[in-house]
C-alpha positions, 0 to 999 in steps of 0.5 A: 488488424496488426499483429504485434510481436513482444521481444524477448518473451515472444508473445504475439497480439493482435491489435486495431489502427489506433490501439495504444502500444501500452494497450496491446502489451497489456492484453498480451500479459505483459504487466507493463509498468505505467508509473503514472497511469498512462499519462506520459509524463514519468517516462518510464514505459520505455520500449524500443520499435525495432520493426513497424510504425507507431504515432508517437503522441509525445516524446516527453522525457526522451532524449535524442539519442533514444529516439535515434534509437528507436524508443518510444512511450508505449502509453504514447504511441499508438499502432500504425502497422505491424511490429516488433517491440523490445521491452527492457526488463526494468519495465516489466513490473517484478511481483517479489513477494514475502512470505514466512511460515511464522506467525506475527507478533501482534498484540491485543490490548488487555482489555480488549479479550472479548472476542474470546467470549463473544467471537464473531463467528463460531462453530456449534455442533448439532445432530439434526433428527433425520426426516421420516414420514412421520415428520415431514419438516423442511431442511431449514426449519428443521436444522432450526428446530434443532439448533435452537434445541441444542444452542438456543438459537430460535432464529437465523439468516442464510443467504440463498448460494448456502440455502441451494446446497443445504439438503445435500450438506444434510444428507452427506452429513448423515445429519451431523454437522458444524453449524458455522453462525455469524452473531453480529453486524460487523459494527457490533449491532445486534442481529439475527444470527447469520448461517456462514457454512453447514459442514460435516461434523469435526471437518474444517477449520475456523479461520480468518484473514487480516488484509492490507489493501495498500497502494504500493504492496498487498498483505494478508494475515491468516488467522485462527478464530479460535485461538486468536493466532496469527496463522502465517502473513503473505505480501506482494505488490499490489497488481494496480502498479502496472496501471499508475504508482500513485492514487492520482494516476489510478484514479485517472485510469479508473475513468477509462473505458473498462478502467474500473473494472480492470483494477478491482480485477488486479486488487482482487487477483493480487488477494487471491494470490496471497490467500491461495499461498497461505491456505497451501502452505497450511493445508487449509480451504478457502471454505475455511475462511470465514471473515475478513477485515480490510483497510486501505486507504479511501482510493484503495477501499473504493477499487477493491470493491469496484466503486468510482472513486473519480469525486475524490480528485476533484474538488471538493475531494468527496469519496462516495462513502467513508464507512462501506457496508460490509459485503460476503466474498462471493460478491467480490469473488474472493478466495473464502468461504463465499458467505464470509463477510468482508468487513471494510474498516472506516475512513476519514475521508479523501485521502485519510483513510480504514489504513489511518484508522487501523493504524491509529487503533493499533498504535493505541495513540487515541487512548495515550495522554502523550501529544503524539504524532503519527505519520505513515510516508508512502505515495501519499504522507498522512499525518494524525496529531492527538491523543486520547481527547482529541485527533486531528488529520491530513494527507499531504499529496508527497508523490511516489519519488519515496517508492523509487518512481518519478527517480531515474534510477528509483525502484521499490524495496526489491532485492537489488534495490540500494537501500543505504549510501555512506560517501566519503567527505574527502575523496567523495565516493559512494559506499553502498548496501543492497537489499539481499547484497546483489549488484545495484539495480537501482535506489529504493526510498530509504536509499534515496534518503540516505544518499540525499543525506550523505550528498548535502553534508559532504557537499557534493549538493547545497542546501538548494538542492544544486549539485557542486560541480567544482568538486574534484571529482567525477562522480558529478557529470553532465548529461542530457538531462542535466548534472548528476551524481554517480552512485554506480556505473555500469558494470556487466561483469559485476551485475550492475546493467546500467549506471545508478545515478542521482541526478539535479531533476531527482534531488527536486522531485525528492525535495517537494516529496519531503516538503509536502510531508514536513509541511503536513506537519507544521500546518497540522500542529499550527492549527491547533496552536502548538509547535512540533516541539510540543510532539512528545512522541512521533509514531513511523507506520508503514512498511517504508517507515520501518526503513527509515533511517531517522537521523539521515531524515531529519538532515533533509528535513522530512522528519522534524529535528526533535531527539531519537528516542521520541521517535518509534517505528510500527511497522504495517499498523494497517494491517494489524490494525485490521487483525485487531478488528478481525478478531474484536467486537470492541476494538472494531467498534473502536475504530468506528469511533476513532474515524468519527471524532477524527477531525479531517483538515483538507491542506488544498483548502488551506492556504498555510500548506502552500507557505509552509510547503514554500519554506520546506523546499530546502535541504533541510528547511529555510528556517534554520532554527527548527533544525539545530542538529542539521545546522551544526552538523552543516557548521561542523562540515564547512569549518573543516572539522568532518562530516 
């Protein structure tokens, strides 16, 4: 065995001739960030050996300078002897989280109210009549005999954990307790009522958690069942980053040994975290927690409760279900009441998922007579086209470059992150906003499209995605890599710890992003013979579609060119979408019926994605007709009249 040091944190391991370095910084604690799940080909686990020997199994995206100094892909080099390893910060995984003592503005729809008159879970007081000699009834035929006497209720479940501590609840009780019944199936079949908890009379709440199992962050609402209030929200990012951005990459990590195991571990621990942090804020238990909602897309869905998601990135792209039973939190070791049930929400399919489904439900696009079109641009672009007739989706695969990854100096929505870019036309130089006003880290999504934006109606980029090298200036250079533009150099004093750069390689991965989306679009509203000017409204979920400045991505062509006020943006209608369910009979027997008359349109399968996403690769298109406002703006530019 080898012993491996960990610089600047100190910690040691000791690992086998062989181990993957990535490995041995993982058991560690160090939470590493493998972008593309360890396949060596974003290049961003970047580590310096400063004593020892690794074999390096590549070298990709490592210039010759870092060589000479000593980095190495610790996803690519594996352990040869002792050593010590220096692991720049940016490589570390940071785990901002968001929370607000607040409850969220989530509206139910009017004729969606049943959950106050048929809730899905209550609390029934009884007085159960002690035993004597002279009745010698069981503790569950008696608290039976009782709750039907008192409520009316002849039968009930209970499951074998509640029934190991039922004689002991009884008795600590004094015999007067808080029966707390689940009525129904989570599809709204009917059942036999289920026993969730027996408590003492009056102690307790009767909460409930809204989860957004996403790729990129993880949020929670906690919910009072009895007033139907969103108690207080909790996000972080979603602990499986360290172990691939994108669904692809985590899939791919699932099929190593321990690998499946090890992301529900990190899904699950990152759920935990937010429902520990909610229930101390509140002063509430995880025994008060009674139900829980989930959605997420299908990959997400399939780790969160351990399944092989593995069909799904092989052709035919076949999940191993689409409507997942409903399982009790003690299964997945979830901080709640361990007989609460964990209701997934349904999907459409491979890469059409429960957050489609939710967010469909809550957007109320399926009961609108508007031709609507919702898209939710994360990792992966999925796109829903209908209204209250019909519905019709696909997922284009657009990559991570949106959430900072597969971008030199691309980082997520973090404090530090530059989020906005105005370049000046005449003299070319960059202004810029960042998150929490801090020195420049780095360049998030909606950063990225702003400054793509700004780079091609200046000039300083062509409609190819080429960097003006003829320009008067020095913001554009040459490096190893190739040209770039420079946003932000280098500047200990002000923060700034390395130049923010833009570099020709970035632009293309940022361009076959947009094009994936855009041609989502086009071959979605082709299928059913109508053009995106038909769309009368455009829906913009996600947390990232919340800061997503429209105009700026209609002019690389990521949006369609259509007016603004046909443009709306939702925020996480995942989640809300999930509360909805959380809390309603009827609308979580609506979105079952949104996901079974959704029609799915697998784009690997159909030969226009490929001509569409050929034509989209083009700042903003190859067909200048279906951007007008982009062409005069670009007209405007060159004639000299400003940008």
């Amino acid at each position: 065995m080898y012993r491996v040091t960990l610089e600047p944190g100190g910690q040691n391991v000791e690992a086998a001739p062989g181990t993957l370095l990535s490995e041995a910084i993982s058991r560690a604690g160090v939470p590493l960030n493998l972008p593309c799940g360890g396949q060596g080909r974003c290049g961003r686990c970047q580590i310096v050996v400063r004593e020892g020997t690794v074999r390096r199994r590549s070298e990709l995206r490592l210039t010759r300078q870092q060589l000479s100094e000593g980095y190495v892909l610790a996803c690519q080099s594996l352990v040869e002897s002792d050593l010590v390893v220096f692991i720049p910060p940016q490589e570390i995984v940071a785990h901002a989280v968001a929370s607000e003592k607040a409850a969220a503005d989530v509206a139910m729809p009017e004729d969606a109210r049943d959950w106050q008159e048929h809730p899905w879970v209550e609390v029934l007081p009884v007085s159960v009549t002690p035993p004597s000699l002279d009745d010698n009834t069981n503790d569950l035929d008696r608290l039976q005999r009782d709750l039907g006497l008192t409520h009316g209720i002849e039968s009930v479940q209970i499951g074998l954990p509640l029934l190991r501590t039922l004689g002991r609840n009884l008795r600590e009780a004094d015999w007067r307790v808080d029966v707390v019944v689940e009525r129904a199936n989570p599809d709204g079949a009917a059942a036999t009522p289920r026993l969730v908890d027996v408590r003492p009379l009056g102690t307790g709440r009767l909460l409930g958690a809204a989860i957004d199992v996403g790729t990129t962050s993880n949020v929670v609402y906690l919910v009072d069942l009895v007033s139907g209030r969103v108690v207080d929200t909790a996000s972080t990012f979603n602990g499986q980053i360290s172990c691939g951005e994108d669904v692809i990459s985590r899939i791919i990590y699932s099929r190593r040994e321990g690998g499946l195991a090890h992301l529900q571990q990190l899904v699950i621990g990152t759920v935990n975290g937010l429902l520990e942090e909610l229930l101390q804020r509140n002063g509430a238990a995880p025994r008060d927690v009674v139900r829980l909602c989930v959605a997420g897309n299908t990959t997400m869905m399939h780790l969160f409760l351990g399944i092989d998601p593995g069909f799904i990135r092989l052709e035919p792209y076949i999940p191993t279900a689409n409507h997942l039973p409903p399982v009790r939190a003690a299964e997945l070791g979830l901080l709640a009441n361990p007989e609460a049930c964990v209701d997934c929400l349904p999907g459409v399919g491979a890469y059409v998922g429960a957050d489609i489904t939710a967010g469909v439900l809550s957007s109320e696009m399926y009961r609108t007579e508007k031709l609507t079109l919702f898209i939710d641009v994360g990792t992966n672009g999925e796109i829903v086209l209908g209204n209250a007739d019909w519905l019709i989706s696909c997922a284009c695969s657009a990559g991570p470059a949106f959430e900072g990854a597969g971008v030199q100096s691309g980082m997520r929505a973090i404090p530090g992150a530059i989020d906005d870019v105005w370049i000046n036309p005449e003299t070319f130089e960059p202004t810029y906003r960042t998150i929490g006003g801090l020195a420049p880290r780095g360049i998030c999504g909606s950063g990225l499209i702003s400054l793509l934006a700004e780079m091609l109606v200046t000039g300083i980029v062509d409609k190819s995605g080429r960097l003006n090298r003829s320009l008067p200036t020095r913001r554009i250079r040459e490096r190893d890599h190739g040209p770039e533009y420079l946003v932000a150099p280098a500047d200990p004093e002000k923060g700034i710890s390395e130049d923010v750069v833009l570099s020709e390689v970035d632009i293309a991965n940022l361009i076959r992003a947009k094009g994936a989306v855009y041609a989502g679009f086009s071959v979605l509203t082709r299928s059913v013979g109508i053009s995106l000017a038909d769309v009368e409204e455009v829906l913009i979920a996600g947390s990232f579609g919340r800061h997503i400045n429209v105009e700026k991505a209609v002019v690389i062509g990521l949006l369609p060119d259509m007016p603004w006020e046909r443009f709306r943006y939702l925020g996480n209608t995942s989640v809300r979408g999930a509360y909805q369910a959380l809390l309603s009979r009827g609308l979580r027997r609506e979105v079952t019926e949104i996901a079974r008359r959704m029609t799915y349109l697998e784009l690997s399968a159909d030969n226009r994605f490929m001509e569409e996403f050929t034509s989209a690769l083009f700042l903003p298109h190859t067909d200048e007709t279906a951007f007008p406002s982009v062409s005069r703006l670009l007209r405007k530019r060159a004639s000299g009249d400003g940008a």
